[in-house]
C-alpha positions in Angstrom: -1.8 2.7 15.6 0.9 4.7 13.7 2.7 5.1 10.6 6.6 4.4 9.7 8.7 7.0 11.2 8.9 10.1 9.1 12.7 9.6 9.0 11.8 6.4 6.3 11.2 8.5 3.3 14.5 10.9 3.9 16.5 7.3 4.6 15.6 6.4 0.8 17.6 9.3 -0.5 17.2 8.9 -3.8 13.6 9.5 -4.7 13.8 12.4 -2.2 14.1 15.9 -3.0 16.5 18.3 -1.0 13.6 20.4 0.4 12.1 17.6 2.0 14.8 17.7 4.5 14.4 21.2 5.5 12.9 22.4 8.9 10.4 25.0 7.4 9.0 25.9 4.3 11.1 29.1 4.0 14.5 26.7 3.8 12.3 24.5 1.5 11.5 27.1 -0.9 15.0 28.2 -1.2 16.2 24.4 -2.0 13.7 24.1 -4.6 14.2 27.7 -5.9 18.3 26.8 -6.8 17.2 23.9 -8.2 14.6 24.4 -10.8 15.9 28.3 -11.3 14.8 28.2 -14.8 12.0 26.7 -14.8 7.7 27.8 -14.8 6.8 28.4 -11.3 3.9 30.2 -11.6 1.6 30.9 -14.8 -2.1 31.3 -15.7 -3.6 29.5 -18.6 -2.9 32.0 -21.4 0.5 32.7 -20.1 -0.2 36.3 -19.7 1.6 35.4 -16.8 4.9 33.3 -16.2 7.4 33.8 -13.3 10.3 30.9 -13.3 11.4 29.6 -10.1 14.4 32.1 -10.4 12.3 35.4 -11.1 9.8 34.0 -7.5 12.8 34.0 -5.4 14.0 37.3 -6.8 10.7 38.6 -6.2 9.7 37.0 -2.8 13.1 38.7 -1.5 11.7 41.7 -3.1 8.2 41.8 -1.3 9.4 40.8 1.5 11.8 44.0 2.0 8.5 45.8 1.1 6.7 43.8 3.8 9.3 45.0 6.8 9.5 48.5 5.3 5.8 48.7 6.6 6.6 47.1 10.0 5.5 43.1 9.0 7.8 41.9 11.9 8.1 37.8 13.0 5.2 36.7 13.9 2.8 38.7 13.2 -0.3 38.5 10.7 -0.7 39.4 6.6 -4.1 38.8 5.5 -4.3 38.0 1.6 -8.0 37.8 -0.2 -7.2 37.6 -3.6 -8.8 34.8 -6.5 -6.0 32.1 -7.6 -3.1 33.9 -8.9 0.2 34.2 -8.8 0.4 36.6 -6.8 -0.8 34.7 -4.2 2.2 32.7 -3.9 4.3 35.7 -4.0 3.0 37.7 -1.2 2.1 34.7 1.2 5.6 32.8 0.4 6.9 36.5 0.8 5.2 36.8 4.5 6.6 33.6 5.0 10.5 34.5 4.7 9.9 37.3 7.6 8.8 34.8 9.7 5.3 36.0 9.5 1.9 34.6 9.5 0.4 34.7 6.4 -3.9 33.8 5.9 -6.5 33.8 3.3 -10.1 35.2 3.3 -12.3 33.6 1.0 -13.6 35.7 -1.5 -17.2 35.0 -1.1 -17.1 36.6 2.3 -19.2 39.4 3.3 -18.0 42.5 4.8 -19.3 41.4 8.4 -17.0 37.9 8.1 -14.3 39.8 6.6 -14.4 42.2 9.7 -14.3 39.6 11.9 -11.3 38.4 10.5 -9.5 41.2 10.3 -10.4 41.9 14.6 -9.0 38.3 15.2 -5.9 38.2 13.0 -5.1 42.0 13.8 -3.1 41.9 10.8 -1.9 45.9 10.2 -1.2 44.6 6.3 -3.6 43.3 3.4 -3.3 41.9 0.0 -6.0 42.0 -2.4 -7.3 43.3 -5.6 -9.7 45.9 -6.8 -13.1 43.8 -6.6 -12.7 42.9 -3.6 -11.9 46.7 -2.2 -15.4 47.8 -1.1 -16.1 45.0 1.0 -12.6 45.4 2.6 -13.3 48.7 2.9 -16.6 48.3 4.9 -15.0 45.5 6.9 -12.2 47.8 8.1 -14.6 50.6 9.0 -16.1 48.2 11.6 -12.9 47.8 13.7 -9.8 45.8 13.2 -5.3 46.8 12.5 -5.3 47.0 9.1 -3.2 50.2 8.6 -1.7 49.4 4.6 -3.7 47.5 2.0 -1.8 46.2 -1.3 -3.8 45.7 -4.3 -2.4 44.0 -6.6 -3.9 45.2 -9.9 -4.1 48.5 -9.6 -3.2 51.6 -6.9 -6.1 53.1 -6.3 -6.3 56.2 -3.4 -5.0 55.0 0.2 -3.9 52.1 -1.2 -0.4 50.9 -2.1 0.0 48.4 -6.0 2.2 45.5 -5.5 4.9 47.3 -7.8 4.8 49.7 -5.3 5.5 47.7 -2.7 8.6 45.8 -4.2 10.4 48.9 -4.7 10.3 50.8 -1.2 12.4 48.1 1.0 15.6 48.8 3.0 18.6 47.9 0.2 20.4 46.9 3.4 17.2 44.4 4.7 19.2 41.0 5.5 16.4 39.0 3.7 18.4 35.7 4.2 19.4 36.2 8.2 15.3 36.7 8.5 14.4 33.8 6.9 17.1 31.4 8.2 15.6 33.2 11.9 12.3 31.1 11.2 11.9 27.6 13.0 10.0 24.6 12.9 7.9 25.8 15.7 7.1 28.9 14.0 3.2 29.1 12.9 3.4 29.6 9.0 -0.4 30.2 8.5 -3.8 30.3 10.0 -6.2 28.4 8.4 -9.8 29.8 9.0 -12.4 27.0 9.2 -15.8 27.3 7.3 -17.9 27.8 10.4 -20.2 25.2 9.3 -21.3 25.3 13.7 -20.3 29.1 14.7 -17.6 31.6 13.9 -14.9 30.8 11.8 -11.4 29.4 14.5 -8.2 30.4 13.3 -6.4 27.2 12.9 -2.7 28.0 13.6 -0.1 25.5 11.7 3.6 25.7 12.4 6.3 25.3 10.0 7.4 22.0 11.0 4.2 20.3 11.2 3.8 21.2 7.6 6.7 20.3 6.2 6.3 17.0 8.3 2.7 16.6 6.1 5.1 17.3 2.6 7.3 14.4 3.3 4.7 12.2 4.6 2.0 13.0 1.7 5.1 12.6 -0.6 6.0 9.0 0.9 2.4 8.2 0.6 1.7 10.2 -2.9 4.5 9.9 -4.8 5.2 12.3 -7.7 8.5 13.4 -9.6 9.7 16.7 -8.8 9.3 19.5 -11.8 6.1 18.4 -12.1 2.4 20.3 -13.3 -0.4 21.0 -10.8 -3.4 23.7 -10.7 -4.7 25.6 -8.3 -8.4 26.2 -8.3 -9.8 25.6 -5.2 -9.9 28.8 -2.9 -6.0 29.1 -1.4 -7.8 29.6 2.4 -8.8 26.2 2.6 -5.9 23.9 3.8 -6.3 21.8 0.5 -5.0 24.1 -2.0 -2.1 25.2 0.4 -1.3 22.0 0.9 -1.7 20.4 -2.6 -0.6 23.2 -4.6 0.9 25.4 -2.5 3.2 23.5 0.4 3.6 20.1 -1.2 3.9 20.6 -5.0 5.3 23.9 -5.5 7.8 24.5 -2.1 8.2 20.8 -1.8 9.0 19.3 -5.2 9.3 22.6 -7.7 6.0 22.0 -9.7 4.3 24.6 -12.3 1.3 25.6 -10.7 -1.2 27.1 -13.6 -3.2 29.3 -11.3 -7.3 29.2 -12.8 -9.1 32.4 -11.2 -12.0 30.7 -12.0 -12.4 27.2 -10.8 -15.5 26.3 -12.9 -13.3 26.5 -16.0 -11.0 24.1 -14.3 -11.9 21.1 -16.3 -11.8 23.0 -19.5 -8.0 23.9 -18.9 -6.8 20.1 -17.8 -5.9 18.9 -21.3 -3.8 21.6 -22.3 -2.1 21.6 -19.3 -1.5 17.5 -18.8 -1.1 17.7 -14.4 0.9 15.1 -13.3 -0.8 15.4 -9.8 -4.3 16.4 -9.5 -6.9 16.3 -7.1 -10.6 18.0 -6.2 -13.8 17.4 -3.8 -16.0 14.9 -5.3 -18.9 17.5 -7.0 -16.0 18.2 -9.5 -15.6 14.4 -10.2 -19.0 14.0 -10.4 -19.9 16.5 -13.0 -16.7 15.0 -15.4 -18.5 11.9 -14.9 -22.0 13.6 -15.8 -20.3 14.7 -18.6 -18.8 11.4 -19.9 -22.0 9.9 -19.9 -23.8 12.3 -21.6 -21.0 10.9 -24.5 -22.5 7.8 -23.7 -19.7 6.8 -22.3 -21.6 5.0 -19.1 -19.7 1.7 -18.6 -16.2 2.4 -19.1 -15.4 -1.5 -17.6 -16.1 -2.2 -21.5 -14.3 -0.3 -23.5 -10.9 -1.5 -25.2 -7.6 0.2 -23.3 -7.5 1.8 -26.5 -10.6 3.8 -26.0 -10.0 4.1 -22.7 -6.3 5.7 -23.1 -8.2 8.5 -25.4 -10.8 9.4 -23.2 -8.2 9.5 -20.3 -6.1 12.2 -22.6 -8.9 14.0 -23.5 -9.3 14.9 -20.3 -5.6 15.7 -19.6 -5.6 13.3 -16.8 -3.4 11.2 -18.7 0.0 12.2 -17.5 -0.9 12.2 -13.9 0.9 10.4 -11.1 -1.9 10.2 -8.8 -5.3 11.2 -8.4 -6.7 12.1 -4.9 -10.6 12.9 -3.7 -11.9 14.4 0.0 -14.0 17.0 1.3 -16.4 14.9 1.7 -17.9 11.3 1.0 -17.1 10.0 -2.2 -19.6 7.3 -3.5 -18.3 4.2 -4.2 -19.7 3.7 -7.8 -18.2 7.5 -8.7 -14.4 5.8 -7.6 -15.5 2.3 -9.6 -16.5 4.6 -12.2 -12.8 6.1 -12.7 -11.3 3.1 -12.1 -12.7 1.4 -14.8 -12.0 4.2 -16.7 -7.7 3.6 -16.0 -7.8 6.5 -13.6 -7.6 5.5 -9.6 -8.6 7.9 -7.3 -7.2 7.9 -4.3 -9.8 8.9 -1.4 -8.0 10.8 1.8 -9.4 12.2 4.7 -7.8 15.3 6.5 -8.8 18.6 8.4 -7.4 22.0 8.7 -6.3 21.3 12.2 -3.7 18.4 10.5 -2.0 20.4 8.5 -4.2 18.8 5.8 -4.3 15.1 5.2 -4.7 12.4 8.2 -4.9 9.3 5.8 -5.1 8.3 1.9 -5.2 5.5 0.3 -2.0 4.9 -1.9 -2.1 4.0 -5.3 -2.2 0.4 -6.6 -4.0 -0.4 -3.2 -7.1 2.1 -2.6 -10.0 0.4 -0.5 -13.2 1.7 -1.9 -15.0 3.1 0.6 -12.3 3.9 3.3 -9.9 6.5 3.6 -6.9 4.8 3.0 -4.4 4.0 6.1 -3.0 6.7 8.6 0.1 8.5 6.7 3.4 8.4 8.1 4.2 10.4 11.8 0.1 10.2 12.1 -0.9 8.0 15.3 -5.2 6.9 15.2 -7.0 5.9 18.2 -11.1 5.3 18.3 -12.2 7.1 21.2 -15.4 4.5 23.1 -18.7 6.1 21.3 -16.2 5.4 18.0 -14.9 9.4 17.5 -11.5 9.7 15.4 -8.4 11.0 17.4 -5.1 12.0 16.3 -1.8 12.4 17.3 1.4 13.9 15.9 3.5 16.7 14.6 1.3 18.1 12.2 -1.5 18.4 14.5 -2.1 22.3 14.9 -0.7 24.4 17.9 -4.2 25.6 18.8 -6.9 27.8 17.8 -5.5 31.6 17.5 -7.1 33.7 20.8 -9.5 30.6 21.7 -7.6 28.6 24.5 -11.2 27.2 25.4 -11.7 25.6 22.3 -8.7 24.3 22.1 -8.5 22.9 25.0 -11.8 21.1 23.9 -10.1 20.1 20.7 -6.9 18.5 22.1 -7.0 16.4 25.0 -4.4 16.5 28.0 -2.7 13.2 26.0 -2.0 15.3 23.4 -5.2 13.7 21.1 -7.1 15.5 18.6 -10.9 14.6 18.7 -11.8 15.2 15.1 -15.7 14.9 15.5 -15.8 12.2 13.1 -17.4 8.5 14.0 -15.0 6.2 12.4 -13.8 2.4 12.2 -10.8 1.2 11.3 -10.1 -2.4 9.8 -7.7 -5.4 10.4 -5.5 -3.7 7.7 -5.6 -0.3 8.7 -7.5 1.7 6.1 -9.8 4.2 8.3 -13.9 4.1 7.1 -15.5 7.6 8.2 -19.3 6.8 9.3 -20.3 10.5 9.6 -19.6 13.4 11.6 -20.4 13.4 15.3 -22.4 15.9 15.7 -24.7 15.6 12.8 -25.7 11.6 12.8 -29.1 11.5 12.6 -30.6 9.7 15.5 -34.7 8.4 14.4 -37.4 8.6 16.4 -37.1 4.4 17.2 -33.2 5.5 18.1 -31.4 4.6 15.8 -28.3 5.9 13.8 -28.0 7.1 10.6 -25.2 9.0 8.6 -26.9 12.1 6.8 -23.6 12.3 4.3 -24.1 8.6 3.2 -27.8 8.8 2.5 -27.0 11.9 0.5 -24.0 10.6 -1.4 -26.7 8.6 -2.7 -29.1 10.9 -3.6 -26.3 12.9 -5.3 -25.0 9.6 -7.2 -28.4 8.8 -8.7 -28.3 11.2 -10.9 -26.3 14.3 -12.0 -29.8 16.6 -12.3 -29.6 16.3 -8.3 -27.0 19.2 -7.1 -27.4 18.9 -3.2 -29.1 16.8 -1.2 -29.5 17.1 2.9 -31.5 14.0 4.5 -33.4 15.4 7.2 -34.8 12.8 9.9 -33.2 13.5 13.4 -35.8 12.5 15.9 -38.5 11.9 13.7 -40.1 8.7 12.8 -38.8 8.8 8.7 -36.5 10.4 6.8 -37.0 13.1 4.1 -34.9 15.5 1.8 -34.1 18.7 0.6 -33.1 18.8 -2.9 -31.3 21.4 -5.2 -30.6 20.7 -8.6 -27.4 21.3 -10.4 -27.4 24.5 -12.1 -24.9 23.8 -15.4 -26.9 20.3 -15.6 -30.2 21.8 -15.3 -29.7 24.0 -17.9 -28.4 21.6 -20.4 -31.2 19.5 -19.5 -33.6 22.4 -20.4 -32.3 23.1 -23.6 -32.3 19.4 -25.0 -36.1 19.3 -24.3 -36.9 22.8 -25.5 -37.3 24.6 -22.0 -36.7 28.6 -22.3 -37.0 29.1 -18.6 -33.9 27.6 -17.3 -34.2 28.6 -13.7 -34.4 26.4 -10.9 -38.0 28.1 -10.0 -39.3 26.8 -13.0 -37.4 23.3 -13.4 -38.5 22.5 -9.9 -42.0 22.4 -10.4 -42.0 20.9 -14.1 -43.6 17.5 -14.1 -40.5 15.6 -16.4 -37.8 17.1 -14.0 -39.6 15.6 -10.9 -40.3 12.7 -12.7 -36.4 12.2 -13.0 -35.6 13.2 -9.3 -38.4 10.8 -7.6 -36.9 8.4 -10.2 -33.7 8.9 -8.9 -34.7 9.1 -5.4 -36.0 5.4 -5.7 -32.8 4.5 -7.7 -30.7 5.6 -4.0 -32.8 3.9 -1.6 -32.2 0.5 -3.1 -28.4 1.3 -2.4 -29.9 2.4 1.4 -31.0 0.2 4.2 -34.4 0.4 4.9 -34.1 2.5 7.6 -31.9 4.6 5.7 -34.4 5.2 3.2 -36.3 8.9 1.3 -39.8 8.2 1.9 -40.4 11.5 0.6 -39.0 14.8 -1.1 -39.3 18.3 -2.3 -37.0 20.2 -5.1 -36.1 23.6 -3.8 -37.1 26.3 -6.1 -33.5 28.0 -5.9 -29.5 27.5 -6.6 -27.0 27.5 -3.4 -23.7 29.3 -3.9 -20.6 28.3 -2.1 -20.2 30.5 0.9 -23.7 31.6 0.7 -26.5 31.3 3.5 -26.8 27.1 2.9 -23.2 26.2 2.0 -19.7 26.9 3.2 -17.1 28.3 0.6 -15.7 24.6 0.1 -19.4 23.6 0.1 -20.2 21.9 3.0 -23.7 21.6 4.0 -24.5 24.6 6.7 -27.0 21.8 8.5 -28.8 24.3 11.1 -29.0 27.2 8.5 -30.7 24.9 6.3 -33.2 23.5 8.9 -34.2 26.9 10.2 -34.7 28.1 6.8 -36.4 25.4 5.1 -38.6 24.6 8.2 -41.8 25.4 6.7 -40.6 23.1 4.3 -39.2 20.1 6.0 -42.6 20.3 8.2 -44.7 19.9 5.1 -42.7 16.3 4.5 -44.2 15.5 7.9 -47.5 16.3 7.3 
């Protein structure tokens, strides 16, 4: 099955922007650039910070110059680890212009991972700023290109400042004939995938297939240009490029307010009023925690009146849409917001999509699917029920891995996604679970780990993470980890000094709560399905750390080897 021809949304003119028509992101930005020229492109919250559309083109030409002056020629790499800033934009939209390949390191890699991006990119050039310097450092002493490194705050010795940078290109550079040089088939960026099963693959996405996910996402999303968005979530996962980055800034000329640090996130909505907005569902989660610790638990009754406050005390009042993925959202957290006035819109995408696959548009969201494929997107279910797709924002391959992506892309030209899905009579997509990670019982039958935990996770906001455990064995159990910023409110409304998770694990009114809430999911679970038993971890997991990926996926196989002693104790 398909979606309308990507031709449909350019056909209605009107609502469309004039970078939606261009070829790659580079002639996008330029569109956008003439048009909003005095506008807020960039900002953080304070405004310490505030570059209008005009001053980001002026720049970008600017770094980009700099850029070719140290030999950045078409089509090769510029690495970028930096927290959300605007900076970011202006090197990587910079990098763009040349015809280069810009890519992002999370910043909660170690020096080993950084090092091994570095050998596989074999960029010579890297952005980044001073706390992040001694693990670039150690990650360049253990191989890799990397002959200049910008920092952005600061010059410190062997290193070149940003300032620096703009200043030292060729007055004669043609900047224009180099970005006009770049075509849709172009790759635009490597997107490095979490490595939740092995070393991170460097997704490469072309120019065209991402502006092909703008117009669709656009068709499907629909937003007025000028807009406000912010980006929070780390820029080298696909969804911050494409929701802040690609879509609302190139695309349509949005302010982005960039938030270095994405816990305050929430704090920083109100003031700035987003008129798109989207997260992973843990962030919607903990503003619904937070609601009902108001006491605002059954939205359904409140007057519109009520409701209208709450939803612009938030600063969600303004948006245009609301969008959730990452992972699984649980139906009551979407029937929760949408009592509240404020529809989510659940998607499903992957790096190697150029983001988004389907979504659910507004006024006609399906809880508990994914919405219907997007436009230029063709779905098929492979027999044992696996996901594939086909189209132009599918990826070119996996940068210096032909073998896996040959095992990625088919000789039909069909993605396998790894995801067990169905699809109903209308269209809207329903993800069971991934392949690979459906837990199969002892008695042989099939379970999705992510649904049981959504559960778990639903039942109450003490509960942080949650991984069911029961592959081949005749129950299932779980590993849980409470919620750090709940846990410690929790421990100083009843008086607790120790706030730690090694000492809220093991008191007896905090396990009380989590076997309560634990009985509380398996009434939403098939029998089968069910926690027949449990153990609190005695310890927080950070994003990127040894048990979660940066975007906070659950490293499965980390977890079991390291929690073995553990899990076997369930069994005993």
């Amino acid at each position: 099955m398909s979606g309308e021809p990507t031709s449909a949304l350019l056909a209605r003119g009107a609502h469309a922007p004039s970078a939606l028509a261009a070829a790659t992101l580079c002639e996008a930005f330029q569109c956008t650039a003439a048009e909003h020229s005095e506008r807020v492109a960039l900002r953080t919250p304070d405004d310490s910070t505030s570059i209008s559309w005009e001053q980001y083109a002026h720049r970008v030409q600017r770094i980009a110059a700099g850029l070719a002056a140290l030999g950045v020629e078409p089509g090769e790499t510029v690495g970028i680890m930096l927290v959300n800033r605007p900076e970011f934009n202006l090197i990587d939209t910079a990098a763009l212009h040349l015809g280069a390949t810009p890519f992002s390191i999370y910043n909660s890699s170690t020096a080993e991972q950084v090092a091994y991006l570095l050998k596989n990119a074999a960029n010579h050039v890297l952005a980044t700023e001073q706390r992040f310097l001694p693990a670039i450092t150690e990650a360049m002493a253990a191989g890799g290109s990397v002959e200049h490194v910008v920092i952005v705050d600061g010059e410190p010795d062997g290193t070149i400042s940003l300032g620096a940078l703009e200043s030292i290109g060729d007055p004669a550079f043609d900047f224009e004939a180099a970005w006009r040089r770049v075509g849709p088939e172009d790759v635009a960026t490597l997107i490095y995938t979490s490595g939740t099963t092995g070393p991170p693959k460097g997704v490469q996405l072309t120019h065209g297939g991402l502006m092909a996910q703008i117009r669709a996402m656009h068709d499907r999303l629909r937003a007025s240009p000028g807009g406000r968005i912010t980006s929070f979530l780390p820029s080298a996962h696909i969804a911050d490029r494409w929701s802040h980055h690609y879509q609302c800034s190139i695309g349509l000329g949005f302010t982005v307010t960039c938030i270095a640090d994405p816990q305050t996130v929430v704090a920083h909505l109100p003031a700035i009023k987003p008129t798109a907005w989207g997260s992973v569902p843990r962030v919607w989660e903990k503003i619904r925690a937070a609601l009902e610790a108001q006491g605002i638990t059954n939205p359904a009754s409140l007057p519109e009146e009520q409701r209208a406050a709450i939803r612009a005390k938030l600063g969600l009042d303004q948006a245009e849409w609301l969008a959730v993925g990452g992972a699984p959202s649980p139906p009551d957290l979407l029937r929760y917001f949408a009592d509240l006035g404020l529809e989510l819109c659940e998607l499903l995408g992957m790096s190697e999509t150029s983001c988004t696959i389907t979504c659910n548009p507004p006024g006609r969201a399906k809880i508990g699917t994914c919405g219907p494929v997007i436009d230029g997107v063709e779905l098929e279910l492979a027999d044992d029920g696996e996901l594939l797709v086909r189209g132009a924002m599918v990826m070119s391959g996996y940068r210096n891995a032909p073998d896996k992506t040959a095992e990625a892309i088919d000789a039909d030209g069909w993605l396998h996604t790894g995801d067990i899905a169905q699809i109903d009579a209308e269209g809207y997509v329903t993800v069971i679970d991934r392949k690979k990670e459906l837990i199969i019982n002892a008695a042989g039958k099939n379970m999705s780990p992510a649904n049981i935990e959504a559960a778990l996770k639903s039942a109450h906001p003490l509960i942080g993470q949650a991984v069911a455990i029961g592959d081949r064995r005749p129950y299932n159990v779980a590993l849980i980890v409470l919620d750090p910023d709940v846990a410690a409110a929790f421990a100083q409304e009843h008086g607790i000094q120790d706030a730690s998770s090694r000492r809220l694990a093991g008191h007896e009114h905090v396990q009380e709560i989590v076997a309560g809430a634990v009985a509380e999911a398996n009434t939403q679970l098939a029998r089968i399905e069910q926690i027949k038993r449990h153990t609190i971890l005695p310890c927080d997991w950070a994003p990127g750390g040894e048990e979660l990926t940066p975007t906070m996926k659950l490293r499965r196989k980390p977890i079991a080897e390291k929690y073995a002693a553990e899990i076997d104790a369930l069994y005993a």
